[in-house]
Backbone as CSV, one residue per row, in Angstrom:
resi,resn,N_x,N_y,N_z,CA_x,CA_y,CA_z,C_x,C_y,C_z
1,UNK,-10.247,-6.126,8.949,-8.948,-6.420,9.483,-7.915,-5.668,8.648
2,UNK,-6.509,-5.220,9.247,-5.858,-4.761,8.812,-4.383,-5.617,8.854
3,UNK,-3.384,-4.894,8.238,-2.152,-5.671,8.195,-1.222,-4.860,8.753
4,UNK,-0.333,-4.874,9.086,0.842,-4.145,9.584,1.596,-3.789,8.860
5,UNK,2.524,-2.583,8.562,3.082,-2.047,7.619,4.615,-2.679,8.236
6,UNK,5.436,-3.793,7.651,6.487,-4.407,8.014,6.945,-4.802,6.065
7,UNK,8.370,-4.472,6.403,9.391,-5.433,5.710,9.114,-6.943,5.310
8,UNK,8.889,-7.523,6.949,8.272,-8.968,6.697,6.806,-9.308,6.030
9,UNK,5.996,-8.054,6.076,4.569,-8.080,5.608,4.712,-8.212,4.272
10,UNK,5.903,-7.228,3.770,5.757,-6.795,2.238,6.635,-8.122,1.768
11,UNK,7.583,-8.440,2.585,8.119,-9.642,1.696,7.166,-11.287,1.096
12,UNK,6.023,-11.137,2.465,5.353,-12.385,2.731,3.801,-12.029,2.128
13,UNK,4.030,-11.028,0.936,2.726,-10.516,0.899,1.677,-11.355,0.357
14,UNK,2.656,-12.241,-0.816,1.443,-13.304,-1.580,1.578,-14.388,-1.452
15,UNK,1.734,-15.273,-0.111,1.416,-15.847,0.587,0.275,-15.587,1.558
16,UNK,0.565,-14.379,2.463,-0.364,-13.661,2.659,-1.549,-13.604,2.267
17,UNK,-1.371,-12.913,1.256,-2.795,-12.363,0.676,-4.192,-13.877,0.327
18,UNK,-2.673,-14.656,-0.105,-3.240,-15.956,-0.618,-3.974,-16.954,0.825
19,UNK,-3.737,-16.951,1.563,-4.132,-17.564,2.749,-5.427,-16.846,3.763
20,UNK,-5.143,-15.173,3.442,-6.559,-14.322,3.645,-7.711,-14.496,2.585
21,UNK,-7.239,-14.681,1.571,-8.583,-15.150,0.341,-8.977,-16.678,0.540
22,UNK,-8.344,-17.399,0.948,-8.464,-18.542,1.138,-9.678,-18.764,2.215
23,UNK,-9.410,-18.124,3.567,-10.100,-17.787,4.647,-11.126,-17.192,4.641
24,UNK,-11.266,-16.280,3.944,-11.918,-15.684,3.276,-12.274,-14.713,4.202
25,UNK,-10.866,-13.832,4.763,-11.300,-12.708,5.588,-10.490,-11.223,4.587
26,UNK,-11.568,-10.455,4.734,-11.552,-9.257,4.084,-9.995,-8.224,4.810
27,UNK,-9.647,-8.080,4.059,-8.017,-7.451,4.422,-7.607,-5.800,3.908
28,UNK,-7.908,-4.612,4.742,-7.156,-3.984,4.079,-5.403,-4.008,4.159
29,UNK,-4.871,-3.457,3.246,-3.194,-3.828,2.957,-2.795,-2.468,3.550
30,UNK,-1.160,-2.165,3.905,-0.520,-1.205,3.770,0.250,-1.186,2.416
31,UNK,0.179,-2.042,1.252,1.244,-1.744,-0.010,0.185,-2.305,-0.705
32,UNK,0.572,-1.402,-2.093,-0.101,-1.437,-3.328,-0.117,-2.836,-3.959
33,UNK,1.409,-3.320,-3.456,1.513,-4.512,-4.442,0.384,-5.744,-3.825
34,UNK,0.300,-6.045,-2.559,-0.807,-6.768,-1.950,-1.805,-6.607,-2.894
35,UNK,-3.024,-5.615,-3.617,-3.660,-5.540,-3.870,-3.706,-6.210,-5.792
36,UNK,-2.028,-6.255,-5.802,-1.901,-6.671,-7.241,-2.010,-7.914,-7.385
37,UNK,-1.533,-8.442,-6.039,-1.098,-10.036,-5.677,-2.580,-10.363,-5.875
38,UNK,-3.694,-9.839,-5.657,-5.131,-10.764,-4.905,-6.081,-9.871,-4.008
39,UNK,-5.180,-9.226,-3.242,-5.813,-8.621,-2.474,-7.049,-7.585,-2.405
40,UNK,-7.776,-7.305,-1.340,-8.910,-6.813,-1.342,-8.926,-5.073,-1.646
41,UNK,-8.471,-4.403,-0.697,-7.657,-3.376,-0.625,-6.616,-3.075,0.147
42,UNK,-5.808,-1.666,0.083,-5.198,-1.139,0.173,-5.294,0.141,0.340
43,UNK,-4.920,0.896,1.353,-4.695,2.127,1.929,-3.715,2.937,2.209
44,UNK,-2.346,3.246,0.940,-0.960,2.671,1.534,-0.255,4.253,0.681
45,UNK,0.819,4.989,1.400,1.242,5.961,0.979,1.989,5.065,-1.173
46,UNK,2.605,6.365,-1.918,2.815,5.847,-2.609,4.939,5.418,-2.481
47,UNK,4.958,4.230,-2.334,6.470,3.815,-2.058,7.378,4.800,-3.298
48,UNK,6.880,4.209,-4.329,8.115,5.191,-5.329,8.383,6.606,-4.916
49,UNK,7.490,7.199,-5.297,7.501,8.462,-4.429,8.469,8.984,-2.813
50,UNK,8.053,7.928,-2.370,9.233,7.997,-0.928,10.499,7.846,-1.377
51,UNK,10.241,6.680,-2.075,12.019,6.788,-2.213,12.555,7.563,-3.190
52,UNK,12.030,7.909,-3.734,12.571,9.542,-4.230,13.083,9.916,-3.859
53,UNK,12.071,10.525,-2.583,12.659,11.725,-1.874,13.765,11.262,-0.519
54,UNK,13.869,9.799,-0.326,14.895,9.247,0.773,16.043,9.531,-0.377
55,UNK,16.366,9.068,-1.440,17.426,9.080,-2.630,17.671,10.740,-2.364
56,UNK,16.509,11.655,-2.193,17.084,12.872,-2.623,17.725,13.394,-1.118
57,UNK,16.877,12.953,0.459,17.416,13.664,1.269,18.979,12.849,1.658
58,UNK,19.313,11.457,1.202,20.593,10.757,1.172,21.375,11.475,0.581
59,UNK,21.181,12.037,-0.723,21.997,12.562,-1.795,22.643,14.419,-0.868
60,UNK,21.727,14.914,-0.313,22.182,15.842,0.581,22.962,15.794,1.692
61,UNK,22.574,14.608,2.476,23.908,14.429,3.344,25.148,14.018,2.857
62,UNK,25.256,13.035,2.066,26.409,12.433,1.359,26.973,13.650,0.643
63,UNK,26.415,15.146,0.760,26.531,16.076,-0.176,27.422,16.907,0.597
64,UNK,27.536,16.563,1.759,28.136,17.703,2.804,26.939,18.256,3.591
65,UNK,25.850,18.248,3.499,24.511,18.560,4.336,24.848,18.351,5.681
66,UNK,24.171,18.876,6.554,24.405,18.937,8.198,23.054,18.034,8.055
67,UNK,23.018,16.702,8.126,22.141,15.797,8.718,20.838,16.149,9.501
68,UNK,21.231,16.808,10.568,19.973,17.630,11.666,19.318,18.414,11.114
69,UNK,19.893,19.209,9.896,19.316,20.200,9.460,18.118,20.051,8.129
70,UNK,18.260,18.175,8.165,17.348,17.626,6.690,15.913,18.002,7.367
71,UNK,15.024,18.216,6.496,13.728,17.611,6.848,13.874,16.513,6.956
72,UNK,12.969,16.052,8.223,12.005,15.163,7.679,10.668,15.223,7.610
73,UNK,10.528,13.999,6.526,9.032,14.163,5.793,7.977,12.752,5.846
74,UNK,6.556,13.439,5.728,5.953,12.324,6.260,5.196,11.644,4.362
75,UNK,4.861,10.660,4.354,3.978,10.809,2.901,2.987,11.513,3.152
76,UNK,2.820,12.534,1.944,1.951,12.995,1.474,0.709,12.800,0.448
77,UNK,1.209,11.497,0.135,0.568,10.940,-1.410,-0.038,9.395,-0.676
78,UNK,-1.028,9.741,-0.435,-1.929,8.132,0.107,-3.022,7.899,-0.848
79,UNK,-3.276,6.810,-1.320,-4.101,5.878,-2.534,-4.576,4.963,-1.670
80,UNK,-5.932,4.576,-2.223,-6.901,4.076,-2.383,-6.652,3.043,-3.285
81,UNK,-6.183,1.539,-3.073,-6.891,0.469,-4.341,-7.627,-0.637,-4.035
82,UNK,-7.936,-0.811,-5.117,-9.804,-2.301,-4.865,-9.881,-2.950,-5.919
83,UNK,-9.359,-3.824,-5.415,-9.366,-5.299,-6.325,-10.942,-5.854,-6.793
84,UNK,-11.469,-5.505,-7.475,-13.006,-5.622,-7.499,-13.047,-7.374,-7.902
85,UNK,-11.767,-8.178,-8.177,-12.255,-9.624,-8.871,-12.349,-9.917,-7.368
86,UNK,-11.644,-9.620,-6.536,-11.039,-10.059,-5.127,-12.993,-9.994,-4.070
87,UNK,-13.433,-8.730,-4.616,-14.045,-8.284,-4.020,-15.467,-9.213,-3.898
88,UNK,-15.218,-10.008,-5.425,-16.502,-10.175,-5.861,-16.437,-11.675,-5.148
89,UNK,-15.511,-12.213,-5.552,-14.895,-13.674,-5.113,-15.150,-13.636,-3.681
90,UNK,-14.713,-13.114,-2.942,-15.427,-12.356,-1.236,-16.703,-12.557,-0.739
91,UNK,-17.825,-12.436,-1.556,-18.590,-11.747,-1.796,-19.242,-10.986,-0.281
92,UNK,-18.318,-9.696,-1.304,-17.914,-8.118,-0.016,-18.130,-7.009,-1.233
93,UNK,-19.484,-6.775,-1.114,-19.922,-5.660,-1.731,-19.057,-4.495,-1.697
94,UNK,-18.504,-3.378,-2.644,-17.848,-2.557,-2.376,-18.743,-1.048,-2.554
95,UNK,-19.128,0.059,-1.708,-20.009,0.765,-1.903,-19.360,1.339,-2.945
96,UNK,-20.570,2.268,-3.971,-20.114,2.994,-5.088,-19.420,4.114,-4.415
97,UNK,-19.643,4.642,-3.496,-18.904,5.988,-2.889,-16.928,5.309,-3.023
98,UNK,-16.807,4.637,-2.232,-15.650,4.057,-2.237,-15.176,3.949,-3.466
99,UNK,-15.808,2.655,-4.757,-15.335,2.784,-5.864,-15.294,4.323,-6.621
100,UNK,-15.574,4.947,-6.249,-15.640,6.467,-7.047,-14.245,6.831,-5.976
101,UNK,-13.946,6.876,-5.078,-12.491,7.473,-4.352,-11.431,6.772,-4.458
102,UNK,-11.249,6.032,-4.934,-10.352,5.128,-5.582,-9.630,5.274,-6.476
103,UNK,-8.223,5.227,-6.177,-7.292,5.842,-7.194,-7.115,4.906,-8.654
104,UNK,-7.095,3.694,-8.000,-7.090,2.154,-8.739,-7.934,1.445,-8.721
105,UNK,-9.116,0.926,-9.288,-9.953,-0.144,-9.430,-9.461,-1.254,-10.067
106,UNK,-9.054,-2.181,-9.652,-8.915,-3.554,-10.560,-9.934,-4.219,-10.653
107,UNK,-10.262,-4.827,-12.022,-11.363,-5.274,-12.607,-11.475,-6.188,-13.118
């Protein structure tokens, strides 16, 4: 099962997360922090990074920039994380291939 990438997702995440472990249904996340909260994994561009570059293409219009003329940009930077206590507590084997592509293992 997956989650939806929402405002309301990320606000309600550890509640969330807490009520999918509870259930004990296996969840991948769209945000990193889900996976900090409890969660199983995560598949989720990297947020800081975006807003970087929203700070930097804001900073160009507010600059005098012709708006139409910004890029836009998609993430480029997508991570892999796996809560391995989450995983084990589950018990939802995680293949070694996976743990080896994994940007983050929590342990």
């Amino acid at each position: 099962m997956s989650v939806a990438t929402s405002q309301l997702n990320y606000a309600l995440r550890e509640p969330m997360v807490a009520a999918a472990n509870k259930a004990r249904v296996p969840i991948v996340y769209p945000f990193v922090e889900c996976v900090y909260a409890g969660g199983l994994l995560a598949y989720a561009g990297d947020l800081r990074f975006a807003m970087v570059r929203v700070m930097s293409i804001a900073a160009q219009a507010l600059g005098g920039a012709n708006p139409a003329g910004l890029a836009f940009e998609q993430s480029t930077r997508i991570s892999l994380f796996v809560n391995m206590k989450t995983a084990q507590a589950l018990q939802m084997p995680i293949p070694e291939s996976v743990l080896l592509r994994a940007d983050e293992v929590i342990r």
